[in-house]
C-alpha positions in Angstrom: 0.0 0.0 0.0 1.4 3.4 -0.6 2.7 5.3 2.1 1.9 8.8 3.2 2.5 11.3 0.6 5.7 12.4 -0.2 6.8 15.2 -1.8 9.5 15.7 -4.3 10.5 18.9 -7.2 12.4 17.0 -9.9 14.2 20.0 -12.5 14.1 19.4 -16.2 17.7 19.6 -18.3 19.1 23.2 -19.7 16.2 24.7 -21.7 14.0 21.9 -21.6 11.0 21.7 -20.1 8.7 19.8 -17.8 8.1 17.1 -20.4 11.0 15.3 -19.6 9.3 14.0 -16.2 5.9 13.7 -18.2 5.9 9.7 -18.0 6.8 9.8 -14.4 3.9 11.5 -12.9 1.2 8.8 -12.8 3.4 5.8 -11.6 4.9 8.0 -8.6 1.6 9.2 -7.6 0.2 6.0 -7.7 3.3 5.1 -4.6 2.0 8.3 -3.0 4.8 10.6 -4.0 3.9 14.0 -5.3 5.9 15.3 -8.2 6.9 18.8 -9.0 7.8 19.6 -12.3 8.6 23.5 -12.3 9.4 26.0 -15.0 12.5 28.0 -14.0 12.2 31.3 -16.1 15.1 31.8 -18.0 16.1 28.3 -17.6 13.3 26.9 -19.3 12.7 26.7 -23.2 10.8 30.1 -24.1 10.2 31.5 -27.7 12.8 34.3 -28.1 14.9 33.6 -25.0 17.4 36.4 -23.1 20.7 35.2 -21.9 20.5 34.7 -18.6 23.1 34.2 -15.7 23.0 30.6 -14.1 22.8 33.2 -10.6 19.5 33.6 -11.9 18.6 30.5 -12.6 19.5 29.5 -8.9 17.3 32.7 -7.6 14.6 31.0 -9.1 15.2 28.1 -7.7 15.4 29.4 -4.4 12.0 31.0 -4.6 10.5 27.9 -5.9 11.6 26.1 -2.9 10.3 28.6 -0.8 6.8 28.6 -2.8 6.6 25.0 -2.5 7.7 23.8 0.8 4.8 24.4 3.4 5.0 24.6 7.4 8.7 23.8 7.9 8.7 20.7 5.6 11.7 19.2 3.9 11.1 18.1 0.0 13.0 16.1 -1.8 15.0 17.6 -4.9 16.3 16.7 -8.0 16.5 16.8 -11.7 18.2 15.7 -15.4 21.3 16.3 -16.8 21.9 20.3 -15.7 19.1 20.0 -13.6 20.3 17.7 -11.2 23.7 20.0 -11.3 21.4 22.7 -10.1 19.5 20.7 -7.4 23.0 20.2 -6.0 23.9 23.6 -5.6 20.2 24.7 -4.5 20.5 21.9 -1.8 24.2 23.3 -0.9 22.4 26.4 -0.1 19.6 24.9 1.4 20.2 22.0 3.7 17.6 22.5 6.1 14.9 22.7 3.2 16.4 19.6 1.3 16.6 16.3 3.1 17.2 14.0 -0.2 18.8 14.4 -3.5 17.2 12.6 -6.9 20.2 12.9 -9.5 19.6 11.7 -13.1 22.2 11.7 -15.5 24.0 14.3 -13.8 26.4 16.0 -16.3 29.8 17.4 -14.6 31.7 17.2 -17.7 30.6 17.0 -21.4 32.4 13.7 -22.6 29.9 11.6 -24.0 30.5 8.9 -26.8 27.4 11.5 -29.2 28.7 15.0 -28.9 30.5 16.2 -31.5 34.4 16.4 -32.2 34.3 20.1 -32.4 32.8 20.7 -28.7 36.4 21.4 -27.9 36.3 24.7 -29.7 32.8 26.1 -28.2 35.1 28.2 -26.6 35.9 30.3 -29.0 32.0 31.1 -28.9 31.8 32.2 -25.3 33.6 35.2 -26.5 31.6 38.5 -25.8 28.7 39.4 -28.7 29.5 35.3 -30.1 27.5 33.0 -27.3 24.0 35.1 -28.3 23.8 34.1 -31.6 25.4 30.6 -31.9 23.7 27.3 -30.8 24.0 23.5 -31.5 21.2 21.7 -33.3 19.5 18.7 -31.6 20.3 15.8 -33.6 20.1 11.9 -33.1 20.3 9.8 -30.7 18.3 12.9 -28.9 19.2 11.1 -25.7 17.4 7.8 -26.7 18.3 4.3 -27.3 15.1 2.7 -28.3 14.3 3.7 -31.9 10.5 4.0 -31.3 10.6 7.0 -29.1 13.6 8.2 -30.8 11.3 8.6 -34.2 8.5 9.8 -32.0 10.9 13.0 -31.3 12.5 13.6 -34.2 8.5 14.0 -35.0 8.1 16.2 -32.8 11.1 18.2 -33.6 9.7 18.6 -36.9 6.6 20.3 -36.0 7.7 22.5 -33.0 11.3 23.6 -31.0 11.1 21.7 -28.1 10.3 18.1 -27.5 10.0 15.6 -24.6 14.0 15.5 -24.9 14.8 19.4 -25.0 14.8 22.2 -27.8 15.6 21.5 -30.9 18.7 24.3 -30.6 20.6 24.5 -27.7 22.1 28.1 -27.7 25.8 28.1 -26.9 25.3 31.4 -24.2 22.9 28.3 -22.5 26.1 26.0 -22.1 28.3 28.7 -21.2 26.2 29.5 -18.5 26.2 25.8 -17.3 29.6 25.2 -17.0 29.6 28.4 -14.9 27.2 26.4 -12.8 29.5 23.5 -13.2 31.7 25.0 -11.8 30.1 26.7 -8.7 28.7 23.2 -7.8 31.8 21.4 -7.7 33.4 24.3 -5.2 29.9 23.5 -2.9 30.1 20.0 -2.8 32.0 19.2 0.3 28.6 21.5 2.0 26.0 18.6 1.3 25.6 15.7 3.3 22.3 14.3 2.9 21.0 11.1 1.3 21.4 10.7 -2.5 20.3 8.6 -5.4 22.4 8.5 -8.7 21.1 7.1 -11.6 23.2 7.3 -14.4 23.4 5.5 -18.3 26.6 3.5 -18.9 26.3 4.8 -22.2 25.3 7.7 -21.9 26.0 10.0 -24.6 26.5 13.4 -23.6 28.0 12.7 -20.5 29.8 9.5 -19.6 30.2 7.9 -16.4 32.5 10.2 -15.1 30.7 12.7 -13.8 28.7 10.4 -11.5 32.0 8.9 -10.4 33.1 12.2 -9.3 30.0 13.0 -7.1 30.6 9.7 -5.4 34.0 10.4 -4.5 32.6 13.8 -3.2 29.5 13.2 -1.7 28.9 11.0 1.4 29.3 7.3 0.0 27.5 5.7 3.3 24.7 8.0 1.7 24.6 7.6 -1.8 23.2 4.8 -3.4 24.4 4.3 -7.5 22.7 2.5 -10.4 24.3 2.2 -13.7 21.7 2.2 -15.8 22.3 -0.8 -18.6 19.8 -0.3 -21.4 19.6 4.1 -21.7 21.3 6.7 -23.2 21.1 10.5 -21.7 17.4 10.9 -21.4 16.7 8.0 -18.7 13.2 9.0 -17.6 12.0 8.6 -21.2 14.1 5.5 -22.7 13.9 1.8 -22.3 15.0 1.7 -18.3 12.2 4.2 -17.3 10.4 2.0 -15.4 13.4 0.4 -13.3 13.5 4.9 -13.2 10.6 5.1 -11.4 10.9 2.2 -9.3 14.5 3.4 -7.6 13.0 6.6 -6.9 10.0 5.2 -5.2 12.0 2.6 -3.2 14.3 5.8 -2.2 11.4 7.8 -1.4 10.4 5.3 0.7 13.4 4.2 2.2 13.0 0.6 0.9 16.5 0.5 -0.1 19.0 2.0 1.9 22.6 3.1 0.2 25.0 0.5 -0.2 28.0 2.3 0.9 31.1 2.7 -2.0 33.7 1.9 0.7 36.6 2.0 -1.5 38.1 3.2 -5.1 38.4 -1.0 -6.0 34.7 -1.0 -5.2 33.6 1.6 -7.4 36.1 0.8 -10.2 34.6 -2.8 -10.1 30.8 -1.1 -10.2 32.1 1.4 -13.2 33.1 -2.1 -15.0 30.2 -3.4 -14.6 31.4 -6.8 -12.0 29.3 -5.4 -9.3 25.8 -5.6 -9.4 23.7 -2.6 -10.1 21.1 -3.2 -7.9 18.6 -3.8 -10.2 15.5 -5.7 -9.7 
């Protein structure tokens, strides 16, 4: 039976929207959890967006977290790819309004197997007057392994900017604005310690399985629980492992399955390899 209602704000990738969770809502609610799936202004995909500073993307974090947490309560936060980058800082700031991180494919460092070659030289577009007017096209996979959904976006991308899996252009000021974040997050890290659930694609193709590795060596490992996710690419809460998705998240929520502590770097190198069971049902 499910338990009392839980309540838990998951944020969507870097201007995305809400649709990423959109297959998520009904299973959780049915396990008595109750989703969140904000729009961030500025952060999420509008028609004609403004640069904006990732400072104010975390401002509007804040004052959704203040909107949305009732009589002293605690809520559980989260979110995809830059999302979940975000959740950590906002829970870095917030401790005592946070008591659980969600992290989905959080991306530290952009060193998938399906970015281009040329990422290396996006640099040369952060340079003032160049990030406004430059962006990267979506293109295939779009985050997805299984080929049916994969053709249902590229559908959608067809008829409108945005899809399930993000906008169709991702403008470069948008990235350059992340790794900012990036690299505010990192610096906070060492302030969190709180219990956290990392779900993360082995193949993954925007960011590979480095950048959860790093967050278990930062975080507290008697706290974090890690799946390697065997059957995704980027966009887990959408492809073929969306279901074993849903089910770690309500087990979390729930505190059905408490963290198997990463006591060692052998341990986690074996887990990276894939020797070590994922914990999968």
């Amino acid at each position: 039976m499910p338990q009392q209602s839980q309540q838990c704000m998951l944020l969507h990738g870097l201007i995305s929207s809400p649709a990423e969770f959109s297959a998520m809502r009904a299973p959780l609610a049915q396990q008595g959890i109750e989703l969140h799936t904000p729009v961030l202004p500025g952060y999420s995909y509008t028609q004609n967006m403004q640069p904006r500073r990732w400072q104010d993307w975390l401002a509007e974090g804040e004052r959704l977290l203040e909107n949305t947490i009732v009589d002293d309560r605690t809520i559980a936060l989260g979110g995809l790819c830059i999302g979940a980058i975000l959740a950590l800082a906002l829970a870095a700031e917030h401790p005592n309004r946070v008591n659980k991180l969600i992290l989905l494919s959080p991306t530290l460092y952009y060193d998938g197997w399906g970015l281009s070659r040329w990422r290396w030289m996006r640099q040369l577009g952060y340079l003032p007057g160049l990030r406004r007017w430059i962006g990267t096209a979506e293109r295939e996979p779009y985050g997805v392994k299984n080929p049916q959904i994969r053709k249902w976006i590229a559908r959608e991308l067809e008829k409108q900017a945005v899809s399930a899996a993000g906008a169709a252009k991702l403008p470069l000021w948008a990235v350059h604005e992340a790794e900012r974040l990036i690299a505010h997050t990192k610096r906070q890290l060492h302030r969190i310690d709180m219990h956290s659930l990392i779900l993360h694609a082995r193949e993954d193709e925007v960011a590979s399985l480095r950048s959860p590795e790093y967050l278990v060596a930062k975080l507290n490992k008697a706290r974090t629980r890690f799946t390697i996710l065997e059957n995704s690419y980027h966009m887990v809460t959408l492809d073929n492992d969306r279901q074993l998705v849903n089910r770690e998240i309500v087990d979390f929520m729930h505190g059905r399955s408490a963290p198997q502590p990463i006591t060692s770097n052998k341990q986690l190198f074996n887990l990276m390899q894939g020797t070590q069971a994922c914990q999968q049902p």
